[in-house]
C-alpha positions as CSV (number, residue, x, y, z in Angstrom):
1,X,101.8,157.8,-29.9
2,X,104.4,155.0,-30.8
3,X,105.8,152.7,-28.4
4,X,109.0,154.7,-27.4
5,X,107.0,157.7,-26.0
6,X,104.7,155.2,-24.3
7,X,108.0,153.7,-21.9
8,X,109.5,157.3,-21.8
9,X,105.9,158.6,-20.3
10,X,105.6,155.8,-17.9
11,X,109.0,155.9,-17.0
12,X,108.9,159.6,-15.7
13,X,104.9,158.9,-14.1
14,X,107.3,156.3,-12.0
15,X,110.2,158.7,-11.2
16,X,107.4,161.3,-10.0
17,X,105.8,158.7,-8.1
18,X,109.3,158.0,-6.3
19,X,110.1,161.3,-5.4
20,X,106.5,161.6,-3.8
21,X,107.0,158.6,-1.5
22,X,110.4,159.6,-0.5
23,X,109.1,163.3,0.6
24,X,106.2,161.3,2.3
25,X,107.6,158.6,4.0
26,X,111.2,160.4,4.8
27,X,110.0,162.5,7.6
28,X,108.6,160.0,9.5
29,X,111.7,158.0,9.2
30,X,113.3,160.5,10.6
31,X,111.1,161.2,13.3
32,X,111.3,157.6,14.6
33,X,112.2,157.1,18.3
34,X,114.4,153.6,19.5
35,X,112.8,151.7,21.8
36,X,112.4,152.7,25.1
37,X,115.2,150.5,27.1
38,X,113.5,148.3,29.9
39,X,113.5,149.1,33.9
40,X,116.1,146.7,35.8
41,X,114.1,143.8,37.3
42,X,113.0,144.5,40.9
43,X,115.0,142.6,43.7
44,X,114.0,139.2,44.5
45,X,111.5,139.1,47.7
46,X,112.3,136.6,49.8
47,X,108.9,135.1,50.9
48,X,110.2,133.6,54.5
49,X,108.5,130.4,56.5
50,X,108.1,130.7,60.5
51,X,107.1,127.7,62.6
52,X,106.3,128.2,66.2
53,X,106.5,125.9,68.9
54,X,104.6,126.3,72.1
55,X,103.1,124.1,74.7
56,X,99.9,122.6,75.2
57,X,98.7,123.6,78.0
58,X,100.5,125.2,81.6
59,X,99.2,126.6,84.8
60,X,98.6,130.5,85.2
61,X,101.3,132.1,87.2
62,X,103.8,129.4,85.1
63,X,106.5,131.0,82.7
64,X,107.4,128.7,79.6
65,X,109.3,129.0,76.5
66,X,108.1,129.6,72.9
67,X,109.8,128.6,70.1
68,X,110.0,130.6,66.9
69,X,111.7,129.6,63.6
70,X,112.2,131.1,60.6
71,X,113.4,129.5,56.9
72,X,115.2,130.7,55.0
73,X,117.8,131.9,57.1
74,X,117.2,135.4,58.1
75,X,119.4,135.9,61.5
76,X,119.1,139.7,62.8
77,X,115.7,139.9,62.0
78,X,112.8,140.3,65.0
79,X,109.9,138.3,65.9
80,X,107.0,138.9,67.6
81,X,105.0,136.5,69.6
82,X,101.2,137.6,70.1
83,X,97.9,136.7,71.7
84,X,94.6,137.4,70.5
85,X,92.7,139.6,73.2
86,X,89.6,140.6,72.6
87,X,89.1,140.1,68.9
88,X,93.1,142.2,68.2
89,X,96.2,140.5,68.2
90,X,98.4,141.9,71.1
91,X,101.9,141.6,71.2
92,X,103.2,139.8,74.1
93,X,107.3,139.8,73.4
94,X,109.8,140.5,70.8
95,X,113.3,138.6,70.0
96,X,115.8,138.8,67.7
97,X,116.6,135.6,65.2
98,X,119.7,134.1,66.3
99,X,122.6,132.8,63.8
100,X,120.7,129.5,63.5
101,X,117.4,131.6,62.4
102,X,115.5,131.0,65.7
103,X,115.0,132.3,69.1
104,X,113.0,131.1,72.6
105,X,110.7,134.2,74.1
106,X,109.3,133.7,77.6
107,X,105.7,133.6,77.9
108,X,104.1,134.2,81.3
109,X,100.3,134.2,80.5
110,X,98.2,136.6,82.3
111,X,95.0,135.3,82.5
112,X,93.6,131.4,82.2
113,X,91.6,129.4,79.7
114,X,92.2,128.8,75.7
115,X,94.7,131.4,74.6
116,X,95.6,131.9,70.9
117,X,98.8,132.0,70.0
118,X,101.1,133.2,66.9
119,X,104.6,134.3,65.6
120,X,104.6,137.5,63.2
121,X,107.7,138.8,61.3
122,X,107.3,142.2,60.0
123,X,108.9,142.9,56.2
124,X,112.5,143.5,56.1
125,X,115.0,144.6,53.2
126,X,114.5,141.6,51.1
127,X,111.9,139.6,52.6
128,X,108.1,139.6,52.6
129,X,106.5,139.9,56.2
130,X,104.8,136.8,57.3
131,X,102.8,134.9,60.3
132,X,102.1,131.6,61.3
133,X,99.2,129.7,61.9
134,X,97.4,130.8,65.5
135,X,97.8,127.4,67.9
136,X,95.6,127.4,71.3
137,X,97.5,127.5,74.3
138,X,95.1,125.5,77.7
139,X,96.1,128.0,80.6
140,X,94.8,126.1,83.5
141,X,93.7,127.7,86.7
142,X,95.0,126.9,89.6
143,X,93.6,124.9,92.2
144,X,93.9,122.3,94.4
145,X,93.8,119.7,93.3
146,X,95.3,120.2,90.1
147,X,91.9,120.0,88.0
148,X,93.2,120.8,84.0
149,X,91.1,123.7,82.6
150,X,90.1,121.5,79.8
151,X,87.6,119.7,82.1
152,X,84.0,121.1,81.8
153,X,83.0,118.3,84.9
154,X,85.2,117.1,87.4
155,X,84.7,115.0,91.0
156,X,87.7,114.2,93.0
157,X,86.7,112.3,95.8
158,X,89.2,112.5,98.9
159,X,88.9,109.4,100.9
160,X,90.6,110.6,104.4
161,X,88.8,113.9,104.1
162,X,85.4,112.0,103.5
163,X,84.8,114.6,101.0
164,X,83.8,115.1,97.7
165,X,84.5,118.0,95.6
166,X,83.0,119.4,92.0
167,X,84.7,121.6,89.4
168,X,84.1,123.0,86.5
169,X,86.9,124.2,84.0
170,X,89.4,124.0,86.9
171,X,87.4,125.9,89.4
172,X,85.5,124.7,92.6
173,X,82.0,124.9,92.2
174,X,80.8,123.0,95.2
175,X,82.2,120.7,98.4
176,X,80.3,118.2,99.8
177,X,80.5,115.7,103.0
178,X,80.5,111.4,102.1
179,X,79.8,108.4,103.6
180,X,82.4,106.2,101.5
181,X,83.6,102.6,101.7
182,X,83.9,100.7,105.4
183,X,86.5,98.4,106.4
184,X,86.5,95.4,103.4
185,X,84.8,97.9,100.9
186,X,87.0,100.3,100.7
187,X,86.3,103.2,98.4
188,X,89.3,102.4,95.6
189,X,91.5,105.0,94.5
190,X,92.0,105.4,90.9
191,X,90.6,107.5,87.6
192,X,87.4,106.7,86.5
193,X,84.3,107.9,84.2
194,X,80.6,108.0,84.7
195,X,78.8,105.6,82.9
196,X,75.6,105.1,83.7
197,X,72.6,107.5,86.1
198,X,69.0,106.8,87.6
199,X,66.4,108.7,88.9
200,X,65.0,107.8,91.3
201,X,67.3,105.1,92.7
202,X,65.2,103.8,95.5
203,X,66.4,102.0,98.9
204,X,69.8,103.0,100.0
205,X,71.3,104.6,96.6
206,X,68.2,107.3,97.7
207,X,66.8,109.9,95.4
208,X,69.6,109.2,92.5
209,X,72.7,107.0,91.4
210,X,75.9,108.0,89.3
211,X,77.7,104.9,88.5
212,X,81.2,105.0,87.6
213,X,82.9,101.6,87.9
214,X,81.4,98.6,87.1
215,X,83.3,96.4,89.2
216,X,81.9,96.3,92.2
217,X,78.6,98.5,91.2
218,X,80.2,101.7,92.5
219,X,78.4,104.8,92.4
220,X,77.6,108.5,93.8
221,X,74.3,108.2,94.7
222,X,71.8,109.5,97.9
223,X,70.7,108.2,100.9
224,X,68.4,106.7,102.6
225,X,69.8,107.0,106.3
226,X,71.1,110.4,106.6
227,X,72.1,110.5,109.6
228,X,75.6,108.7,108.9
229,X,76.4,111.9,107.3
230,X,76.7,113.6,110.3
231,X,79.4,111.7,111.7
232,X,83.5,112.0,111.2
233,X,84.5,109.0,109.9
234,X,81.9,108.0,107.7
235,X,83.1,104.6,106.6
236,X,79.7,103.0,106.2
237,X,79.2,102.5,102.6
238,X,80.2,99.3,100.2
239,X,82.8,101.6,98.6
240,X,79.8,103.9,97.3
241,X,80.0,107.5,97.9
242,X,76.4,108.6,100.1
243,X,75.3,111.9,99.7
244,X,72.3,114.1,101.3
245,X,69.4,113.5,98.8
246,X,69.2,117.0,97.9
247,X,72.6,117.2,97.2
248,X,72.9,114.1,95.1
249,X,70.1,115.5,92.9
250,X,71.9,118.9,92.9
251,X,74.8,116.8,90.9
252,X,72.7,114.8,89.1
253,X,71.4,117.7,87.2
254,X,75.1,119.1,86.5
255,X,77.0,116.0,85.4
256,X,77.0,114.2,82.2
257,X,77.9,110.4,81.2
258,X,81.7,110.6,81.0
259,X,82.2,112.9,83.7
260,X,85.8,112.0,85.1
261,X,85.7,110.8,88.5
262,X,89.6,111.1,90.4
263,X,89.5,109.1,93.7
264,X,92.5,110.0,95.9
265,X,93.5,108.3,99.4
């Protein structure tokens, strides 16, 4: 075979070839979808911020005013305010955001000791539902002599009464009759802290001493005449505070170093 058949054979091989690729390929070309086009992007979610503002501590029976805020602005939109009770967070009122974003909701707690507190916003068109933080709330029980809750030992000493009285957590545990400071020794008002104890005391601090100002020596201690208890007055101390021995011991057992001890004419 000379040349010139060679190019005209290899010429139609390559036409064929062609013709075979464009009946393959063709089909599939046509059968080609576009892109699918993408789903708008969702709204933005707002993610909002509350702060709530409550106080410390109050008495039971008081009615006080909780703060709630919320950034960013979301005026119209409630709040909840709620108290853990029992291990489920109760709802205790409900307010709607003012023009400012914030609103005060009276609280009037119902019962007294550490309360947990919080601020809950439930979602909304456009914005994420959020809490705050829990804060504890000191409810203090009433009593009186206006002993804060907080306390887990407290004396108050009442110097006209001749009396002395113990409390635990705000409420009265026991009362007991003094002997306190005669005329020159006074028994001095003030706030102080028990710093020191000893058992047995011996002579006339008696079975046991509390000693809460070192000024002076002063202390809670026994006796060793017991019969000055029986009287009204009892000014016979050196501004001490005498007790039966049995009661002394009684308080001895119950109060630590740093017990407060509240003095009051």
């Amino acid at each position: 075979m000379d040349a010139r058949c060679t190019l005209v054979t290899i010429a139609a091989v390559l036409a064929l070839t062609a013709a075979v690729a464009a009946a393959v390929f063709a089909p599939c070309a046509a059968a080609a979808t576009p892109e699918p086009t993408p789903s708008p992007t969702p709204p933005h979610v707002v993610v909002p911020h509350l702060t709530l503002r409550a106080p410390q501590s109050l008495w039971l029976g008081d009615e006080v005013s909780v703060k709630v805020s919320v950034e960013p602005s979301l005026p119209g939109a409630s709040v909840a305010v709620e108290s853990l009770r029992s291990g489920v967070w109760t709802t205790e009122a409900t307010a709607t955001l003012d023009a400012a974003s914030q609103v005060r909701i009276a609280w009037r707690p119902t019962t007294y000791g550490p309360v947990r507190l919080r601020a809950s916003l439930d979602e909304g068109d456009g914005y994420a539902g959020a809490v705050t933080p829990w804060c504890s709330v000191i409810v203090n029980r009433p009593n009186r002599h206006d002993v804060p809750y907080r306390f887990a030992h407290y004396i108050v000493i009442v110097v006209h009464e001749y009396r002395l009285y113990y409390y635990e957590h705000g409420a009265l545990v026991r009362a007991f009759d003094v002997a306190l400071g005669r005329p020159g020794y006074r028994t001095p008002p003030g706030t102080f802290r028990i710093y020191g104890k000893r058992k047995p005391a011996g002579g006339a601090l008696g079975a046991c001493a509390m000693f809460y100002r070192r000024q002076g020596g002063l202390a809670i201690h026994g006796t060793n005449e017991p019969g000055l208890l029986k009287r009204f007055p009892r000014p016979f101390s050196h501004g001490c505070a005498r007790m039966y021995n049995s009661q002394a011991l009684w308080l001895y057992a119950r109060v630590p170093r740093g017990t407060t001890v509240h003095n009051i004419r």
